[in-house]
N, C-alpha and C positions, 0 to 999 in steps of 0.2 A: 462591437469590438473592432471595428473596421474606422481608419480614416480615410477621405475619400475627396476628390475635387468635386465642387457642386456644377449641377446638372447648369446653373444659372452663368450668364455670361457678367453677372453685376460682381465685383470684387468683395468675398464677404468670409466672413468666420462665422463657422456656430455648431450646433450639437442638436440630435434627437435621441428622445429615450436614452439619451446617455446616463451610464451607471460606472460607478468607480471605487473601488475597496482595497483597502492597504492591505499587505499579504498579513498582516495579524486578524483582518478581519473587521477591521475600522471602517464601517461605513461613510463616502461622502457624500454621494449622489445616487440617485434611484429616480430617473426614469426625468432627469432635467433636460429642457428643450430649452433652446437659447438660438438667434439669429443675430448677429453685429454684422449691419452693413454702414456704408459709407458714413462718412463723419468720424467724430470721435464721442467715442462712449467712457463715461466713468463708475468703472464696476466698485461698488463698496458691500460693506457688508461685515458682519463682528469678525475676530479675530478667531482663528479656529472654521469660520463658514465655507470655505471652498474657495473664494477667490486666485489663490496662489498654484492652487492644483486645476481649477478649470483651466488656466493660463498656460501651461505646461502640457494639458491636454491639447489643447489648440495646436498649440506650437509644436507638438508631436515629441514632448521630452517625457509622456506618460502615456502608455497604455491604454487606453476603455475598458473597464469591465466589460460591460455592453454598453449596446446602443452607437450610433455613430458622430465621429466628428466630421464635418463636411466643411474644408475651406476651400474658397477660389480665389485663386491666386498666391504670391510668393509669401513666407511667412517670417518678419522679424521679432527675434524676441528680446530682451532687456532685462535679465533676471532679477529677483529682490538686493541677493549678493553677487557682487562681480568680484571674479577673481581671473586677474590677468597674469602670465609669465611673467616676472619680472624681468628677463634675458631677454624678452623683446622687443625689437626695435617701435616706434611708433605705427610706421608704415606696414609693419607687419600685423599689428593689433589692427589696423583699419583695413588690412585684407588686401593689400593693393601696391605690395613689395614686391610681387611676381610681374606686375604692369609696368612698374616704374622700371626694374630689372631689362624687363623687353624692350621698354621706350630708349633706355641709356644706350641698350647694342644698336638699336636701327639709328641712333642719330650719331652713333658712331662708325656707322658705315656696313655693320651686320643685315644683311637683308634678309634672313633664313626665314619660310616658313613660319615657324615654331613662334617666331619672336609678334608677327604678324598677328597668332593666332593670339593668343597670350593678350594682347593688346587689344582686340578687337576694336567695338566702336569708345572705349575708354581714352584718346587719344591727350582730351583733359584732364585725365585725372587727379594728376596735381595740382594745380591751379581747382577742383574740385576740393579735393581734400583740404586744402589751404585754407578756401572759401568758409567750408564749413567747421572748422575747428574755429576760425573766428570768428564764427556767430556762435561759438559757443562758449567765445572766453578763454578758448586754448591757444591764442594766437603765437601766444610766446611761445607755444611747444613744437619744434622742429621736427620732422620726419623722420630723422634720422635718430631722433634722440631715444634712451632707455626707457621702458617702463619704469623698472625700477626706481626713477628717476622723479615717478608722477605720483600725487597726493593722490587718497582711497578716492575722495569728490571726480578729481579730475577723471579716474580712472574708469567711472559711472560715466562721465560726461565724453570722455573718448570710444568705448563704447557704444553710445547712443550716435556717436558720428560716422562708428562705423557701419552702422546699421542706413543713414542717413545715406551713404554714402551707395549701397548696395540697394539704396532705394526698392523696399518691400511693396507686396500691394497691400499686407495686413500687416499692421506696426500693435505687439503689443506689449506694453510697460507694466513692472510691480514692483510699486512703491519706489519710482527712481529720481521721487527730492530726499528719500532720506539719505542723511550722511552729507546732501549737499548747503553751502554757504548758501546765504540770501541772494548776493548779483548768478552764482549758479542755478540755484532755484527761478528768479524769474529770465534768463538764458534758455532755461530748458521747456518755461511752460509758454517761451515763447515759438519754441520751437514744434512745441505740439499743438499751438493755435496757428501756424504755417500748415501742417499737415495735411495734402491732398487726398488720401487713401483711410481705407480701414484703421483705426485709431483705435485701440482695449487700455485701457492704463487704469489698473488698481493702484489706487492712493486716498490717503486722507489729508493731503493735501490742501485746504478750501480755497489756496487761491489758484491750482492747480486744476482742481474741479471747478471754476469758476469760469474755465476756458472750455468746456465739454458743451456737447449737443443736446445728449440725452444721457440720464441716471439710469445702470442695471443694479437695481439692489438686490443680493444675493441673501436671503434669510428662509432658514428652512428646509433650505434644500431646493428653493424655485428662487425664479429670478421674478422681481415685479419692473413694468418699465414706468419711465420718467419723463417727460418730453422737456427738454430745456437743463438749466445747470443747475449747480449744488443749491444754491438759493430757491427756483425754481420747485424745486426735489423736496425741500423741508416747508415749503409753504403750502405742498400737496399732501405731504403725508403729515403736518399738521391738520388737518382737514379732515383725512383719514381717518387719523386716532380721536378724535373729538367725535366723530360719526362711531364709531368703535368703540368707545367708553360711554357713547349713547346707548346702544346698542346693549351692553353689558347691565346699563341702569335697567333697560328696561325687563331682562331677561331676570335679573334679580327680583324685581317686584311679579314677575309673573311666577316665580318662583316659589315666590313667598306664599301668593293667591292659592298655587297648586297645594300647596302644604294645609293652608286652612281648609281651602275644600277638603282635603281627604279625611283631616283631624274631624270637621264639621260631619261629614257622611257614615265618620265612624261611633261618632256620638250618636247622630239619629237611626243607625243599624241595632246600636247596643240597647237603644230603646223600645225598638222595634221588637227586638228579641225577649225583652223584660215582658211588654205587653203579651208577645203572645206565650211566653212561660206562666203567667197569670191567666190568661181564659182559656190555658192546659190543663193547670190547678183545679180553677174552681168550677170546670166541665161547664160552660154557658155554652156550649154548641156540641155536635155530637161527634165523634171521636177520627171518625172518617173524612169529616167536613175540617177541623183542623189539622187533621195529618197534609191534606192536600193544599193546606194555606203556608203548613209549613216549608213544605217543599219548595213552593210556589217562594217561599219568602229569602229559602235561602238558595235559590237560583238569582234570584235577583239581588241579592245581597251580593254574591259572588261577582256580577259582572256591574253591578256598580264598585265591585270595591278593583280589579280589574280596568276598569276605563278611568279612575283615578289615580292607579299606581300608575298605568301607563303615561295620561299629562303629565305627570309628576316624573315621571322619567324623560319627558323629552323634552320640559321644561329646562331640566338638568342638563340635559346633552345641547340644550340652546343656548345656555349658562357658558357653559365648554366651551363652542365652536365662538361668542363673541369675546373669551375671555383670551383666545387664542389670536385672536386678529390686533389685539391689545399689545403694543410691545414695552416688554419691560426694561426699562431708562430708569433706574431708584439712583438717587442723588445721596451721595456721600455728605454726610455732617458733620464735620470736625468741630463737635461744640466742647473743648475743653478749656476750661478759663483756666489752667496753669501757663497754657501759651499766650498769654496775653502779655504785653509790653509795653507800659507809660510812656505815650508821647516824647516825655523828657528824657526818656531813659537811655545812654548811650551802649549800642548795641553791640560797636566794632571797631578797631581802630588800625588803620596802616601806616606806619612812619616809610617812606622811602624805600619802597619794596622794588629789588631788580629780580625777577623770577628766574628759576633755571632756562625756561625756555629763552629767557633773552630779553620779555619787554617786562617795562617798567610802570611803574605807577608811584609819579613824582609828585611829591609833596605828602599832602594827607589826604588818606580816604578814612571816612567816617560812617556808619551807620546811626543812627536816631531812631528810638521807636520802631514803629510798625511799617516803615518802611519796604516798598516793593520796589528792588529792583531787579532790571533788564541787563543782563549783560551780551552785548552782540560784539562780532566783530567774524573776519573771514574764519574758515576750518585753518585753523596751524598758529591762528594768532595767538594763542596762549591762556584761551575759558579757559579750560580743563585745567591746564595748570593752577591758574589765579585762584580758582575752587577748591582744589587739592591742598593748595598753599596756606589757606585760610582755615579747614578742615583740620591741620595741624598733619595733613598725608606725605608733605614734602616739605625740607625746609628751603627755604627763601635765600638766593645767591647774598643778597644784601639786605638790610633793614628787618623790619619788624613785624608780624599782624597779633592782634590781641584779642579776643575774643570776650566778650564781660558777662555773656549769657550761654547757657547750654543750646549748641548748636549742633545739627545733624546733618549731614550729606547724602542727596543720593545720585550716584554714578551713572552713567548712561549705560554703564553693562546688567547694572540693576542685580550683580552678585552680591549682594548684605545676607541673602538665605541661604543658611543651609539645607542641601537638597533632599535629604532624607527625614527631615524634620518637618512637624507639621504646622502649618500656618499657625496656631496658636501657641504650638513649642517655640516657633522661632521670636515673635511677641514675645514670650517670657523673657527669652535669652536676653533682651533687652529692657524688660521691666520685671526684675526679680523680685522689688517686693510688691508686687500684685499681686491677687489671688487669681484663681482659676476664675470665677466668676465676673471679676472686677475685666480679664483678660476679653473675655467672650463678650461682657456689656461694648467693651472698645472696639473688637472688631465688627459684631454687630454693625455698627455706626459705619463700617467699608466693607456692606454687602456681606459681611462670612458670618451668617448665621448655622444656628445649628451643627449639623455634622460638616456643613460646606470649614466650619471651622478645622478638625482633623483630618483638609487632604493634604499629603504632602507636597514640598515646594517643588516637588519635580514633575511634579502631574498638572502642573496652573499652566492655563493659556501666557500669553505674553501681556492680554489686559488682566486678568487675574493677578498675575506675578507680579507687576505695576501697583495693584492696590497694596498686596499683600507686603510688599515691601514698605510703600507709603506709612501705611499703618503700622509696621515693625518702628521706623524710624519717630513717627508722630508720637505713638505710645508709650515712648521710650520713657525711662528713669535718669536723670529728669526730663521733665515735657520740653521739647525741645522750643528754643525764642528765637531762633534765627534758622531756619531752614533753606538748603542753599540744593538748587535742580539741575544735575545737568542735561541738556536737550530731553527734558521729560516726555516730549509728544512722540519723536522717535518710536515707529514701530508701536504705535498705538492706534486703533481704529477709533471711527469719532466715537462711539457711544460714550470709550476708555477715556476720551480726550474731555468729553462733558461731564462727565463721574471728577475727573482732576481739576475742569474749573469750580465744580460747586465744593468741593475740597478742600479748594483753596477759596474761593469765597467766605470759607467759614474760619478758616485758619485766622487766629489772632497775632501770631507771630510777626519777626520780622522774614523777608523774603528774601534771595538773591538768585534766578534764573537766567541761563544760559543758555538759550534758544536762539534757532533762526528763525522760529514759526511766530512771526510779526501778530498775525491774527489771531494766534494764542494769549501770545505776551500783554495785546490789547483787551483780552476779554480776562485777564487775570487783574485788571487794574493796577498795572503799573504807574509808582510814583517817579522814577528817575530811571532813565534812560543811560547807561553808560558803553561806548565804545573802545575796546582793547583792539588797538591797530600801533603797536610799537611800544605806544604808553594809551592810561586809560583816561580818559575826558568825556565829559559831558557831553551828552546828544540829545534828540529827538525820534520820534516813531518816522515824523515826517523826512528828518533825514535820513533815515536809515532807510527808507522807501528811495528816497530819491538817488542815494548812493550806490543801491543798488540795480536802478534801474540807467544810473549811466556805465 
């Protein structure tokens, strides 16, 4: 229950016996040990597992049940949601308004003390803060300027300057590429491959993770480690799981063996007993002499039948423990041939659309077929718009879009459910004339089997809630032919993020997603690349790497 500076003079975060419970009684932790020293670490782990709350632990924004948190050295943190004053100034969100305030009286002739102290060895500090807002792509933002003033990305990314700036010995991050544009995102994962000190950043990120030392995976309730990056991390615990579902064959088949012995020893028991029930009958011995065989038979009877149940019991608990080492990854199938779309088939069309937001898209856009496309372009440029506009959510300042097939959207706030309703009520709300069975074969197909079918929409994790909407929209009357995403990986852990490419792998439809997760977009098999920066035009994966890396 105690946090505490470690006994060690090496800069480090971490936890022993640490236990943590939400005041309803929600268990996270019981009895987790954890050490993050130097380098940088990349914590992952399912969505719901701990990571956002051990982070908070550290950082001293949570309590410990028990057990202790032990850091050395200063602690910055980078919350999942940032929310800054809008009233204030720049200088003042980077913590360094008081500095500049003292610098302006002494170079104006104020010598006091106070101003001195205030200032200390910060003598730079703006030419600091300058420095580092332009390594972060904030260059255009002025000192003096409002919050107010700055986009949700930027404000993630001013944030992380201010922290930069108060140089911590333990820096740690959750999930701070989501919300951000692509040149922001590799900005910042540049900035965390600069990183001298203690380094914690929960993200599912892959290219983000790809800049990390070592993987803490967070499953269960213990942390397993990883030595190397996210690639490194999945070519080990493939390894793992293949050693693990070895393990599981073989505990199966011993299994099996245990079950035939016992079934075998109870047929030669029941024999046993027949025989000596017959030369009880027909008295071939004297009465004395079989009473004491019988005894004798069923003593032994008992502990053969005793040291068979017990194999057969720890067969079973062998079964268990390698069934548990096993982790469950089940792959979504969207196998329904209404979504499917003839090559020839025209999917969409735009005459000369000028959007509310402002950009345009001149000339004609067209969908064909099963078309996969990418829509990128900075946060403000107008996805969400162009999405919304097509959806039929907003109408269009000018021009036209046409739709030829039953199309579905889903929002990046991923509100389509109603929240007292349950995953399969809310499926109906959208395919009325299905049956209750026809409802449950479909969800089935996205992990909600059984009762997992009847939880309500307020009780799903954030990957839960991601399927469940998927499958509202997928299921739909009619099967939707164009499905349009916006930033679907947002606030998804990988497992959620491999469940949505085999998803979509299977999906026959036409596509249209609005991501910045490049590495996503590439494993969904994108056919066209388009970028909205003013108006929308044809691109590349390569230049949108390279665009955002100038």
């Amino acid at each position: 229950m105690s946090s505490s500076a470690s006994p060690s003079t090496i800069t480090s975060a971490g936890c022993v016996e640490l236990s943590f419970e939400w005041p309803d009684g929600g268990r996270v932790f019981d009895g987790l040990q954890a050490s993050f020293g130097p380098g940088r670490t990349g914590l992952i782990g399912l969505n719901g597992s701990g990571k956002s709350t051990l982070l908070k632990l550290l950082a001293g924004e949570l309590t410990a049940t028990g057990g202790e948190v032990r850091v050395c050295g200063e602690v910055g943190y980078l919350p999942q949601n940032v929310s800054l004053d809008t009233g204030l100034r720049v200088d003042e969100a980077l913590g360094i308004a008081g500095i500049r305030a003292a610098l302006r009286a002494i170079h104006a002739g104020d010598v006091r003390e106070e101003h001195f102290a205030a200032v200390g060895e910060d003598w730079d500090v703006e030419e600091r803060a300058v420095a580092v807002l332009e390594e972060l792509g904030l260059g255009h933002i002025g000192l003096d300027r409002t919050i107010g003033e700055v986009s949700g990305g930027e404000s993630v990314l001013l944030r992380l300057a201010a922290l930069l700036l108060e140089r911590p010995d333990v820096l740690l991050l959750d999930e701070p590429t989501n919300n951000l544009d692509l040149p922001a995102r590799q900005r910042l994962c540049s900035a965390v491959e600069a990183w001298p000190g203690v380094l914690v950043v929960v993200s599912h990120d892959r290219e983000l993770l790809a800049r990390v030392d070592r993987i803490a995976d967070l499953h269960d309730g213990e942390i397993s480690w990883y030595g190397g990056n996210l690639a490194a991390y999945e070519e080990a615990l493939a390894v793992e799981q293949e050693a693990a579902q070895r393990m599981v064959r073989v505990a199966e088949t011993d299994l099996r063996k245990q079950k035939r012995e016992l079934a075998d020893a109870h047929v030669k028991l029941a024999r046993r007993k027949r025989y000596g029930q017959k030369m009880w009958d027909t008295k071939r011995e004297p009465k004395a002499v079989m009473a004491q065989r019988k005894r004798a038979a069923q003593v032994s009877a008992g502990k053969h039948r005793i040291m068979h149940e017990t194999k057969l019991a720890e067969a079973r608990q062998r079964l268990a423990e390698a069934s548990d080492a096993v982790r469950d990854d089940d792959e979504i199938r969207v196998d329904l041939p209404r979504t499917a779309v003839p090559p020839e088939r025209t999917v969409l069309t735009a005459r000369g659309l000028h959007l509310r937001h402002g950009a345009r898209v001149p000339g004609d856009f067209d969908v064909h077929g099963p078309e996969r496309i990418a829509l990128v372009g900075r946060n403000g440029s107008g996805k969400t718009t162009l999405l919304r506009t097509i959806a039929g959510e907003l109408a269009p300042l000018a021009g036209e879009v046409v739709g030829h097939v039953p199309l579905r959207f889903l929002p990046q706030r991923l509100d389509v459910l109603a929240e007292n309703a349950s995953i399969a009520e809310n499926v109906a709300r959208f395919a009325p004339g299905s049956t209750n069975n026809q409802i449950r074969a479909g969800l089935a197909r996205f992990l909600f089997t059984g009762d997992r079918a009847d939880r309500p929409a307020a009780t799903l994790s954030g990957g839960e809630r991601f399927r469940a909407t998927l499958a509202a929209l997928v299921l739909a009357e009619p099967a939707p032919q164009l499905l349009m995403l916006d930033e679907p990986t947002n606030n998804l852990d990988m497992a959620s993020v491999r469940q949505l490419v085999s998803a979509l792998d299977s999906y026959a439809g036409a596509l249209i997603v609005a991501s910045h997760d490049v590495p996503f977009l590439e494993s969904i098999g994108i056919t066209r690349w388009m970028l909205l920066d003013g108006r929308l035009r044809v691109t590349s994966a390569a230049e949108v790497r390279r665009t955002a890396m100038s």
